[in-house]
C-alpha positions as CSV (number, residue, x, y, z in Angstrom):
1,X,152.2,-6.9,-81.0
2,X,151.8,-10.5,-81.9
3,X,148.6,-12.5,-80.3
4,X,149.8,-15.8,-81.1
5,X,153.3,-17.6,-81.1
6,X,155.2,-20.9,-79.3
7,X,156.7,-20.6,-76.6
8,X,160.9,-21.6,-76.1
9,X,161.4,-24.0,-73.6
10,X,165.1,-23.9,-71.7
11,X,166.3,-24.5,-68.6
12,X,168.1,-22.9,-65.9
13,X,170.7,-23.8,-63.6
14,X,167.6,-25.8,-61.3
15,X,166.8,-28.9,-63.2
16,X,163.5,-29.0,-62.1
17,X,162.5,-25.3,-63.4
18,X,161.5,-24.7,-66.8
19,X,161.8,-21.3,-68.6
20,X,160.1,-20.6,-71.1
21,X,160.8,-17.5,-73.4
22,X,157.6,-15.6,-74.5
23,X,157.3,-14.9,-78.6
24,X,154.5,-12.7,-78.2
25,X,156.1,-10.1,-76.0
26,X,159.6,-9.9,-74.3
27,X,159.4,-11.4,-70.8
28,X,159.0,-15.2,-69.8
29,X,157.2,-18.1,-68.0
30,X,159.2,-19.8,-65.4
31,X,157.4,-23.9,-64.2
32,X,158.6,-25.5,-61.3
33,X,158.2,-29.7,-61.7
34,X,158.5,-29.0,-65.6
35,X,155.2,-30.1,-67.3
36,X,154.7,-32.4,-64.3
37,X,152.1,-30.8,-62.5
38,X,149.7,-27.6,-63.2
39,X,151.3,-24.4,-61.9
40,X,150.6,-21.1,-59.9
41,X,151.9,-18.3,-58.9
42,X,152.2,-14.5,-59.6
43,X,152.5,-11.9,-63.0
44,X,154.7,-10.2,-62.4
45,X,156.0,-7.0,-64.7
46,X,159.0,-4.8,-64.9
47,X,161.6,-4.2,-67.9
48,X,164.7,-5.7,-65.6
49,X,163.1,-9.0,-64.7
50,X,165.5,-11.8,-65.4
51,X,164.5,-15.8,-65.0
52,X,167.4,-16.6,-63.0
53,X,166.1,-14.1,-60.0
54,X,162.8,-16.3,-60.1
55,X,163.0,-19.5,-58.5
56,X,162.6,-18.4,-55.2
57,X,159.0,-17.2,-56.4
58,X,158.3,-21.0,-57.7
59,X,160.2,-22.8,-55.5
60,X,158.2,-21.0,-52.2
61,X,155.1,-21.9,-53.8
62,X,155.7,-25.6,-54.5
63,X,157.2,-26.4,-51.2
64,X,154.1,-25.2,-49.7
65,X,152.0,-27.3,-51.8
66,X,154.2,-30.2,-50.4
67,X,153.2,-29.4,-47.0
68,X,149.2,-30.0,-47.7
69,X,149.7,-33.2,-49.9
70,X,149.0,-31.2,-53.2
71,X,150.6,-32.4,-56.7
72,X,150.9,-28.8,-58.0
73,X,153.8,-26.2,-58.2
74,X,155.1,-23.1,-58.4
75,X,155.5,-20.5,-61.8
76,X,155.9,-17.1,-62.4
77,X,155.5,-14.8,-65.1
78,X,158.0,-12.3,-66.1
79,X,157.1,-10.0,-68.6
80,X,159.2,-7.5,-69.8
81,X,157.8,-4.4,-71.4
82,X,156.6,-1.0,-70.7
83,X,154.1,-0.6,-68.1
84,X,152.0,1.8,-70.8
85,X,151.8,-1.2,-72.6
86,X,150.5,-4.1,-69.9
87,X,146.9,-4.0,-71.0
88,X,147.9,-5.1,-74.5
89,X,150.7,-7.5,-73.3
90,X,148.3,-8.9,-71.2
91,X,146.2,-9.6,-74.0
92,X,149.1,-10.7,-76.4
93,X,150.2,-13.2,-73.7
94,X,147.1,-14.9,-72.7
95,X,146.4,-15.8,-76.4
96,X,149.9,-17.5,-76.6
97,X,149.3,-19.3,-73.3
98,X,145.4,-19.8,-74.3
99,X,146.2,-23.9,-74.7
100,X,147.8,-23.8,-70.6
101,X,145.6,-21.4,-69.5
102,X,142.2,-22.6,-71.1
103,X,143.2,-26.2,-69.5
104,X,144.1,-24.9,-66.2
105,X,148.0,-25.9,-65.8
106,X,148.6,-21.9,-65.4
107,X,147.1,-20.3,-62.6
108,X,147.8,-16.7,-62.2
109,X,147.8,-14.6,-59.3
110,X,148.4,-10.8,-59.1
111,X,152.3,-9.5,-58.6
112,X,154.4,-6.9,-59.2
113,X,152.5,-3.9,-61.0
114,X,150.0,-6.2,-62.2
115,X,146.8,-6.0,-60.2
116,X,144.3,-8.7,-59.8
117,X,142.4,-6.0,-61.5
118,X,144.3,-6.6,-64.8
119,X,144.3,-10.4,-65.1
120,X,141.0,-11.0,-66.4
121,X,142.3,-12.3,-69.7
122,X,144.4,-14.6,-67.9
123,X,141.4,-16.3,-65.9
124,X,139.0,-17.6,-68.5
125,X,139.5,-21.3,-67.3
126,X,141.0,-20.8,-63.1
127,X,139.7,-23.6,-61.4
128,X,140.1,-22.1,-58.4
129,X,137.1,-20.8,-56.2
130,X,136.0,-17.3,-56.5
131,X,135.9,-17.1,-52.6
132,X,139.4,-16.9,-52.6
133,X,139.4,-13.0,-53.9
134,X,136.5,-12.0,-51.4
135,X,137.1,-8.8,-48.9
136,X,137.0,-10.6,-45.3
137,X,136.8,-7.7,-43.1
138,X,139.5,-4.7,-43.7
139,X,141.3,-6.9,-45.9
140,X,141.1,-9.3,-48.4
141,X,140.9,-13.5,-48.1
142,X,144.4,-14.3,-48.2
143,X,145.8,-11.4,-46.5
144,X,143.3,-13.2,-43.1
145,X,144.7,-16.1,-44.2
146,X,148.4,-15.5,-44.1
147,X,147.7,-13.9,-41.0
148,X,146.0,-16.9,-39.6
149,X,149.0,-18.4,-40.6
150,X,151.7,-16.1,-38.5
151,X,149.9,-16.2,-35.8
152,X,149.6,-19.9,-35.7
153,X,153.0,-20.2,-36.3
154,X,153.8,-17.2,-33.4
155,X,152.1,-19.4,-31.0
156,X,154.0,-22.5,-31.7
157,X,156.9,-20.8,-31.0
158,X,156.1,-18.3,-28.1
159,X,152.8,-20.0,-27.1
160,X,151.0,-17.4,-25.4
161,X,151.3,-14.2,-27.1
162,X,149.9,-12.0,-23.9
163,X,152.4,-9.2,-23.3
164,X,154.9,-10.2,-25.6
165,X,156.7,-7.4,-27.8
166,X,156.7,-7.8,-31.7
167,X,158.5,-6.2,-34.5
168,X,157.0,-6.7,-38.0
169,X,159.0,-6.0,-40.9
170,X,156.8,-5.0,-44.2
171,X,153.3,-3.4,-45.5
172,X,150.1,-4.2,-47.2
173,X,147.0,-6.0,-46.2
174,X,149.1,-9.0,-44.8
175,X,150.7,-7.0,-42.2
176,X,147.1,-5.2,-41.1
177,X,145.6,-7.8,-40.5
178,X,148.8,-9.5,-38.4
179,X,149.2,-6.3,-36.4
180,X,145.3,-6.4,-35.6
181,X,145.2,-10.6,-35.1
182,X,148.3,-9.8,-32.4
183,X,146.9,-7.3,-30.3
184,X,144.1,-8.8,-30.2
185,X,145.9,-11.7,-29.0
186,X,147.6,-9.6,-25.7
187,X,151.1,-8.7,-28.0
188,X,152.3,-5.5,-28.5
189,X,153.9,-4.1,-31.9
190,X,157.2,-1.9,-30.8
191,X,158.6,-1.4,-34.0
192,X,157.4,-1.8,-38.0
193,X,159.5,-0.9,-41.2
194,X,160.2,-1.3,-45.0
195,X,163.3,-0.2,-47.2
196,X,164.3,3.2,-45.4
197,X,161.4,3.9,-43.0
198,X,161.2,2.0,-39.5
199,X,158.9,3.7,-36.0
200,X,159.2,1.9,-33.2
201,X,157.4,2.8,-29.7
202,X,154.2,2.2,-28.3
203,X,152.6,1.8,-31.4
204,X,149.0,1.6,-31.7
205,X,147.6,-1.1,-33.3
206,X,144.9,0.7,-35.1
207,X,146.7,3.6,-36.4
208,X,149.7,0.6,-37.0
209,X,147.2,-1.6,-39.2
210,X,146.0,2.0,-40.9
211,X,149.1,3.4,-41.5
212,X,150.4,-0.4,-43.4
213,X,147.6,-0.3,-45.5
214,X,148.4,3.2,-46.8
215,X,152.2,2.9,-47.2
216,X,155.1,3.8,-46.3
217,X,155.0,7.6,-46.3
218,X,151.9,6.9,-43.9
219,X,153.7,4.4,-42.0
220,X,156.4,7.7,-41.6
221,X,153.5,9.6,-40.4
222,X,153.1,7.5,-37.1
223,X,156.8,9.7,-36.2
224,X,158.3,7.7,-33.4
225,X,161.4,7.0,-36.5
226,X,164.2,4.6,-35.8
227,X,166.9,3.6,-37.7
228,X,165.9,1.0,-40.6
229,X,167.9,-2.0,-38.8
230,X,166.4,-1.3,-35.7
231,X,164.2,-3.6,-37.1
232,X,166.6,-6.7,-36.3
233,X,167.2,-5.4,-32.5
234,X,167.0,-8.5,-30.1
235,X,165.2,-6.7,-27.5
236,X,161.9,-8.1,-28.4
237,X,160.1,-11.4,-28.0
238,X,159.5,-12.0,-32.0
239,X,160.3,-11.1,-35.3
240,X,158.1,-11.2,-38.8
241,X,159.4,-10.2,-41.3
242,X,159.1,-10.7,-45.3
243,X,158.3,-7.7,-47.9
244,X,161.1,-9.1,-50.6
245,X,163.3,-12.0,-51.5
246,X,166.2,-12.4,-48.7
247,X,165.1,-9.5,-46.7
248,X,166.6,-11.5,-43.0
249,X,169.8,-11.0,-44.1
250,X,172.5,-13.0,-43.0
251,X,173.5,-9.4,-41.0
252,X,170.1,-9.2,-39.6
253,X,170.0,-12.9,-38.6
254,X,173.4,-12.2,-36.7
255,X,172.2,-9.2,-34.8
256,X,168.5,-11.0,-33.8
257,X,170.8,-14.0,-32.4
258,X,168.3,-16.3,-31.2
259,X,165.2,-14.1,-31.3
260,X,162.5,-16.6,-33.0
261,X,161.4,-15.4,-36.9
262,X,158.0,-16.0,-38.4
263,X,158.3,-15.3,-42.2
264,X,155.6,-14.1,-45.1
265,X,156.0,-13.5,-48.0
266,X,158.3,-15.6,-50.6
267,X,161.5,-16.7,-49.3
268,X,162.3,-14.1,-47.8
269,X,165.5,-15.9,-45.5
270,X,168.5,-15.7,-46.7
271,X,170.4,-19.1,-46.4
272,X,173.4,-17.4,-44.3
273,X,171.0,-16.0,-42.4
274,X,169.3,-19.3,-41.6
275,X,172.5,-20.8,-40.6
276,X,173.3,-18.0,-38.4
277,X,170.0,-18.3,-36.4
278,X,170.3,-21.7,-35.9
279,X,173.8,-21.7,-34.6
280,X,172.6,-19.1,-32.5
281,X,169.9,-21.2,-31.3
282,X,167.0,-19.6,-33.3
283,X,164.2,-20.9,-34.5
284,X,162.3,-19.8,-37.8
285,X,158.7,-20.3,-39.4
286,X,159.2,-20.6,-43.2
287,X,157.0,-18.4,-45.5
288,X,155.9,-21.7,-47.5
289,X,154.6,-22.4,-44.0
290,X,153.1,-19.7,-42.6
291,X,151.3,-18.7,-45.5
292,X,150.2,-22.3,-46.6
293,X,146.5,-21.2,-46.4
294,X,146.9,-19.3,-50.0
295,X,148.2,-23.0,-51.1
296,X,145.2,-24.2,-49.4
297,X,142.5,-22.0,-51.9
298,X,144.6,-22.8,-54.8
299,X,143.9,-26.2,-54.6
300,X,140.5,-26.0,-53.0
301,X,137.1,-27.0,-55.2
302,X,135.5,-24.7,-57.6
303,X,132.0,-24.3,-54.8
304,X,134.4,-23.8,-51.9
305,X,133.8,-21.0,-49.5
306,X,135.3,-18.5,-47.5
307,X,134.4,-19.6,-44.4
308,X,135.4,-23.5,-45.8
309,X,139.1,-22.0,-47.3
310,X,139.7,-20.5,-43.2
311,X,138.5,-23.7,-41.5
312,X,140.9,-25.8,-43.7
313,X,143.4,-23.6,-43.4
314,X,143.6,-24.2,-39.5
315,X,143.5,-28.2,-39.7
316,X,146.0,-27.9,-42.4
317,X,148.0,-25.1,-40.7
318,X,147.9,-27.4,-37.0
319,X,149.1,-30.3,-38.8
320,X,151.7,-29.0,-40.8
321,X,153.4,-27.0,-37.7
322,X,153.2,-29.9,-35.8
323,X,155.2,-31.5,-37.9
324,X,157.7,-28.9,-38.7
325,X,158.4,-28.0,-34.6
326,X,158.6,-31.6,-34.1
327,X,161.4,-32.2,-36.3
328,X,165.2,-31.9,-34.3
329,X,166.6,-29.5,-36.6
330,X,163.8,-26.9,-36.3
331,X,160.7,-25.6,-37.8
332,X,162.5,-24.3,-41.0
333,X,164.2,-27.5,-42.2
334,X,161.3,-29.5,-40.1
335,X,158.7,-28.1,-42.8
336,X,161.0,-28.6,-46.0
337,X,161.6,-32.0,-45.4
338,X,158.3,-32.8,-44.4
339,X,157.5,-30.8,-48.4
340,X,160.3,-32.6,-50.0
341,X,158.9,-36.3,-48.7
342,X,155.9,-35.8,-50.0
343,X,157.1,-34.3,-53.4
344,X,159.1,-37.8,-53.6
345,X,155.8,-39.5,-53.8
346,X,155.0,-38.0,-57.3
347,X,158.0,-36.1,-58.5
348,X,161.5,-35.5,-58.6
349,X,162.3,-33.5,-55.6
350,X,163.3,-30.4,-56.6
351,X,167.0,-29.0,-55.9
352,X,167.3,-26.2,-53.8
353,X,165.3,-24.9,-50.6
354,X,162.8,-21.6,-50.8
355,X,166.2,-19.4,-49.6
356,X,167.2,-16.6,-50.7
């Protein structure tokens, strides 16, 4: 396996996102704003990765960076090989990337079977605070961030959250620490699911936040098993949803109506099912949004703490919702126009919204 090489650059269809082709091993590096700004985003692995699957992952990112005034975008990076050989990939690819890297322009973040845990080589130079990959609680940093974030954006939309009902649509530390922010908060969690497994009930939010954290064969466990689209049933007062790319379908948009939708995640709306909510009188919290505060510690100083990273994260959280919800279209395109303006004061705006 090579340690050194040049990388390709091409373009996709997006003339604002640059792909290029690793030498070193098979896989790629996909830039959003071009060699405009420094980029982050996640590694990602996994032999059927393709570039032109991968803008929603940079676009998300950059459009959240719009919404707290930062010049920096979104990248990810796809490589392509067996998951025996990651360590030495790894490796391989952080020596042909050692001149972005070393300077800081790539900033990587743990993704698809490649744990935070494997990226040391990778994070040599990261500007980024240290803070940011602290345990707060039962969770990590930016899991209590995004959930800072969905509840913010919950409240915006439903303003108090005593005794309203909630389905959540995912797993992982994110969703924990959501489930436990929302009871805590007077809302009850009457259905969760991912892929094939959905319980819906009185669900408690202990066992809930347990059972997320452990998977989905846990999350089975809880029994109280529904039907996977029960998820999108418009019986309740909210919806949050966002495990993968697009998972509100256009189908699950129809069936919700105009039951308001917080998403997490990376884009996971599909733009059908954005149009579908609106003309059913919906409104819906983007992922760029909601999760803005992991934006926030990747642009945050070197010295900056936890407890700094969360109290930034609420000014910039307050002022960016107030923007979006103020905005006549609704919070979705409220927040990417509000991105795209201030993208216009540095860059090329990019071409296309974080949709799926």
């Amino acid at each position: 396996m090579a340690t050194s090489a040049v990388l390709t650059p091409s373009r996709c269809h997006d003339a604002h996102v640059e792909t290029h082709q690793l030498s070193s091993v098979g896989g790629f590096a996909l830039i959003d704003l071009g060699a405009s700004a420094a980029a982050v985003g996640p590694a990602r692995l996994g032999t059927k990765l393709l570039p032109s699957n991968a803008t929603p992952y940079v676009r998300d990112i950059t459009y959240g960076f719009g919404l707290i005034g930062a010049q920096l975008g979104g990248m990810t990076l796809g490589l392509k090989v067996d998951p025996a050989d990651r360590a030495a990939a790894i490796e391989a690819v952080a020596a042909e990337l050692s001149a972005d890297l070393g300077s800081g322009r790539f900033r990587l973040d743990a993704g698809l079977r490649m744990p935070a845990s494997a990226l040391a080589p990778f994070a040599t130079a990261d500007p980024r605070p240290a803070s940011r990959l602290e345990a707060h609680g039962n969770v990590d940093l930016m899991a209590h961030l995004d959930a800072l974030g969905i509840l913010a954006s919950a409240e915006n939309l439903l303003d108090s959250l005593e005794g309203k009902s909630v389905s959540i649509e995912g797993l992982g530390p994110t969703v924990a620490a959501t489930v436990a922010m929302f009871a805590a908060a007077g809302a009850t969690f009457v259905r969760c699911g991912v892929k094939k497994t959905c319980v819906e009930g009185d669900l408690d939010p202990q066992d809930l936040a347990a059972a997320v954290i452990s998977g989905e064969e846990a999350l089975g466990s809880l029994g109280h098993t529904a039907k996977p689209w029960s998820l999108w049933k418009p019986d309740v007062d909210l919806v949050i949803a966002g495990s993968a790319v697009g998972v509100v379908s256009d189908a699950a948009a129809t069936l919700l109506g105009d039951t308001p939708i917080v998403g997490y995640g990376t884009a996971p709306i599909a733009t059908k099912a954005l149009a579908s909510s609106m003309k059913a009188g919906g409104s819906i919290v983007p992922s760029f949004l909601s999760t803005l505060g992991r934006r926030v510690a990747d642009s945050a100083d070197t010295d900056a703490t936890a407890e700094q990273l969360i109290t930034t994260t609420g000014a910039k959280l307050s002022d960016a919702l107030d923007v979006a919800f103020a905005h006549d279209r609704g919070p979705f395109l409220g927040a990417c126009i509000a991105a795209e303006e201030f993208i216009g004061t540095w860059n090329d705006p990019p071409f296309g919204r974080p949709l799926a």
